[in-house]
C-alpha positions in Angstrom: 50.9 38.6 -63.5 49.4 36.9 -60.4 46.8 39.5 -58.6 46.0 37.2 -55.9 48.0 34.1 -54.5 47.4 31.9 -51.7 49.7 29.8 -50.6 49.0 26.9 -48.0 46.2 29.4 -45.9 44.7 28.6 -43.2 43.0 30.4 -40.9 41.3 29.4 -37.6 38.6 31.4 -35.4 38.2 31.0 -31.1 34.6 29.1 -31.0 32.8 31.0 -27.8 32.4 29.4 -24.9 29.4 32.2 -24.1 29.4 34.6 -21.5 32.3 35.1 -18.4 33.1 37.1 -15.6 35.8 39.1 -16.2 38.3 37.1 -14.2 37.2 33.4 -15.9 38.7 35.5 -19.1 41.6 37.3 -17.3 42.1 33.3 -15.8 42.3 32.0 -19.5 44.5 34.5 -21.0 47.2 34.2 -18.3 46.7 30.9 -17.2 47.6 29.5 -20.9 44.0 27.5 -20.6 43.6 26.3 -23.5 40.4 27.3 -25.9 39.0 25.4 -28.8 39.5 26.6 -32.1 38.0 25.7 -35.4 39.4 26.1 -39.2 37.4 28.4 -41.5 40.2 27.6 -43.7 42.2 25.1 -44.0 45.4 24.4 -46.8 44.1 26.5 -48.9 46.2 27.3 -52.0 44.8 28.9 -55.6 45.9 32.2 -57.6 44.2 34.5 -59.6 45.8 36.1 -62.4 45.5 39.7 -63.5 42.0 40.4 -65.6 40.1 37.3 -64.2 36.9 36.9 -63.0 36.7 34.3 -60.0 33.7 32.8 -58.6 33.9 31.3 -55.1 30.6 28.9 -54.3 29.8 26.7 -51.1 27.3 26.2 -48.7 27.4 28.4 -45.6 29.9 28.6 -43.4 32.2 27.6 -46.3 34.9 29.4 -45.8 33.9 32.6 -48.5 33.7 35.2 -46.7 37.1 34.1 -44.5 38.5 34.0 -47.5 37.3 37.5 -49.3 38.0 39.0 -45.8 42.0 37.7 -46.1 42.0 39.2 -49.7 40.4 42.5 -48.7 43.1 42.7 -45.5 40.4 42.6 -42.9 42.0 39.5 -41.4 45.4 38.1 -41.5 46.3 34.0 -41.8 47.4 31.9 -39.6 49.5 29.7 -41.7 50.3 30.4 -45.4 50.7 33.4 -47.0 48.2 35.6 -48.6 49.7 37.9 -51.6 47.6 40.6 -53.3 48.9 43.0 -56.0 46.4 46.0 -56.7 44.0 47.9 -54.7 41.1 46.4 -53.1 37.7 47.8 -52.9 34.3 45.9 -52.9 31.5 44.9 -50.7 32.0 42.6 -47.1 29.2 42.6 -45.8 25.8 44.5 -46.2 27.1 47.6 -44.4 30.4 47.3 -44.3 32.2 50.6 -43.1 28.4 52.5 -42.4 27.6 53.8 -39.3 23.8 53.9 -38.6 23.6 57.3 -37.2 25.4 59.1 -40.4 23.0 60.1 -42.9 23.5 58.5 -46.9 25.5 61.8 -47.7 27.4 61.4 -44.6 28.4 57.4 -45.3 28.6 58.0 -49.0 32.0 60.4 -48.3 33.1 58.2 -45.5 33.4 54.9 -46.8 34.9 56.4 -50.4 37.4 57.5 -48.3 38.0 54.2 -46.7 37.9 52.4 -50.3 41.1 54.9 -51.6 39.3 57.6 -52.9 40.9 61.2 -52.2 38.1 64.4 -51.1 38.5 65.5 -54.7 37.5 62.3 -56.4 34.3 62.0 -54.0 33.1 64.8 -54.7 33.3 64.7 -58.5 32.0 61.4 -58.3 29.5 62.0 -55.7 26.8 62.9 -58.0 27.2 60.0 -60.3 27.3 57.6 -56.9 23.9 59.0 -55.9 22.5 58.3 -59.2 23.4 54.8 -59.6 22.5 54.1 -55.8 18.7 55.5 -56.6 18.5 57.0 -52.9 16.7 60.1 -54.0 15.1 61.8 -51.2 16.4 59.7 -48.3 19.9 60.5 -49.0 20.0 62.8 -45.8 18.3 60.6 -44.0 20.0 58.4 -41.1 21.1 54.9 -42.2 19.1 53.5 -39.6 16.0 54.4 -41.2 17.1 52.6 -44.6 16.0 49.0 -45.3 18.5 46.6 -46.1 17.7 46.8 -49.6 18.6 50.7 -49.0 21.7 50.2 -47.9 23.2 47.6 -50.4 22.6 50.2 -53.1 24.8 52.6 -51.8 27.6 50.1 -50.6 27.5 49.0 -53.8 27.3 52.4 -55.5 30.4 53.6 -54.0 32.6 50.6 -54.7 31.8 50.2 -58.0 32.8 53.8 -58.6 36.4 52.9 -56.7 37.9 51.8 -60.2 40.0 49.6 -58.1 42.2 46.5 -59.8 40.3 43.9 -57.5 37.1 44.0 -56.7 35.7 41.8 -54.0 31.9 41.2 -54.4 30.2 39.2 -51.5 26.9 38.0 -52.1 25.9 41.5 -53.6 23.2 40.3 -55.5 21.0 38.8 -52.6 19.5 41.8 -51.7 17.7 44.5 -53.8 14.8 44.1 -56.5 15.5 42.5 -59.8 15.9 46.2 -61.6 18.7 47.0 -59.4 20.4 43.6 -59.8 20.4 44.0 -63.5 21.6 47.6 -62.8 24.7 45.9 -60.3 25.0 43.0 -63.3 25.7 45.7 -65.8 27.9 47.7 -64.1 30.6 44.5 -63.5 30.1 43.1 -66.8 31.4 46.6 -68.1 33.9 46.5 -64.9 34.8 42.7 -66.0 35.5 43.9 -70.1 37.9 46.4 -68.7 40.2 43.2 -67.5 39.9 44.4 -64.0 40.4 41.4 -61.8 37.0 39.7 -59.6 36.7 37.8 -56.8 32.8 37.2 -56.7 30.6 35.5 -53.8 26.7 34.3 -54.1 24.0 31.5 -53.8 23.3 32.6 -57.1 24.3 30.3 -59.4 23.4 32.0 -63.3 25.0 35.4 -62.3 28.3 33.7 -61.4 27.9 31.9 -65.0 27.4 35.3 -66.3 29.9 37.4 -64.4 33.0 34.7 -63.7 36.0 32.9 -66.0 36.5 30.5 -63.1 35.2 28.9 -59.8 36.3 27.5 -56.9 34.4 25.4 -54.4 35.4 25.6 -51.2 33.9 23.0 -48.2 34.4 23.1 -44.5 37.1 25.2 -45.3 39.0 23.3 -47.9 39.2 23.4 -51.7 37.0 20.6 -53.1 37.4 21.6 -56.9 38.4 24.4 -58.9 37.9 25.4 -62.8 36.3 26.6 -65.2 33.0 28.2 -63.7 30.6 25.8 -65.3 32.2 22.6 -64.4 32.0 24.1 -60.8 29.0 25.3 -60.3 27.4 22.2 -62.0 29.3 20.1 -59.7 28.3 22.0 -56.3 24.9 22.3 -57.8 24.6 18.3 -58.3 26.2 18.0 -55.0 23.3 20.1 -53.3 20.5 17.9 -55.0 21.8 14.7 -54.4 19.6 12.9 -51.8 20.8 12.4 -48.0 21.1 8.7 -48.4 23.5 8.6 -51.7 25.8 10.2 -49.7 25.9 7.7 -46.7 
């Protein structure tokens, strides 16, 4: 069974044209003036079966996170179609559903609660999320007083304890020290074995070798290979060393 399929995506953003008067924009939107546009994706078309670990690799402003965002229902296509079977949960973004002036406590309950979970499940779980995040003291402490590092604990904390049947990881392991990335490593190994399905972003190429069954390159918005995670990453890693002028 197919947990995620998509089928001829695309999916195109307005580029800003920088600050208006209120009646420049009122003047484009019922004028019909026409704005430029640009495609974060473009034809896109893969699936991911049930129990598979995906990586998705590229150089920045790729297409990933467009494309995580689709899966996780933040955003809706243009063109295409984008079918998902399963709950979602996961991490889009460093503080994705956290409001700065919430203490840990405060944000821990809130975004379980956006993720699926009922007041019941947080709370049994809310000792265990507090643990794994390693928050301690600071727990009651605003968000806005947390470093980013801070943060990206407890995100990750609470969606790992979602359980969902997808879980969408985006570039998780970029922040925190190196015993909490082994800690996060862990944790979705153990949530990989379980033949939950993984959709899995980073610039960092050996966990994706570690963590993923496949890859798929995406560039300027367009598939540019896809299989098994190895060949992939090799290939966008040889692609990022070769020199300027053996590509001209």
């Amino acid at each position: 069974m197919a947990a995620i399929i998509f089928r001829n995506v695309s999916k195109t953003f307005r580029i800003s044209t920088g600050r208006q008067l209120l009646r420049s924009h009122l003047s484009d939107w019922f004028g019909g003036a026409r704005t430029k546009r640009f495609y974060a994706l473009r034809n896109v078309s893969f699936q991911v079966d049930a129990g598979e670990s995906v990586a998705v690799v590229g150089a920045n402003g790729a297409g990933k996170t467009t494309l995580l965002s689709l899966v996780g229902g933040l955003c809706v296509p243009d063109e295409g179609e984008v079918v998902v079977n399963g709950h979602v949960a996961g991490l889009l973004g460093l503080a994705s559903g956290f409001h700065p002036d919430l203490t840990g406590a405060e944000n821990v309950r809130i975004n379980a609660s956006l993720l699926g979970m009922s007041r019941r499940q947080t709370e049994q779980l809310f000792e265990r999320i507090v643990e794994f995040s390693g928050i301690g003291e600071f727990l009651n402490e605003h968000l806005r007083t947390y470093s980013a590092g801070m943060v990206m604990r407890l995100a990750f904390a609470v969606a790992i304890h979602v359980q969902p049947d997808i879980l969408v990881l985006d570039e998780v392991f970029a922040v925190g020290d190196q015993e909490f990335q082994s800690k996060c490593i862990e944790r979705v190994m153990s949530f990989r074995e379980s033949r939950r399905t993984m959709l899995c972003v980073s610039h960092s190429a050996e966990p994706l070798r570690r963590m993923c069954d496949r890859a798929i390159w995406l560039d300027h918005g367009q598939i540019v290979m896809a299989g098994e995670v190895d060949e992939v990453v090799a290939a966008y890693e040889g692609r990022l060393a070769r020199p300027v002028e053996a590509e001209e």
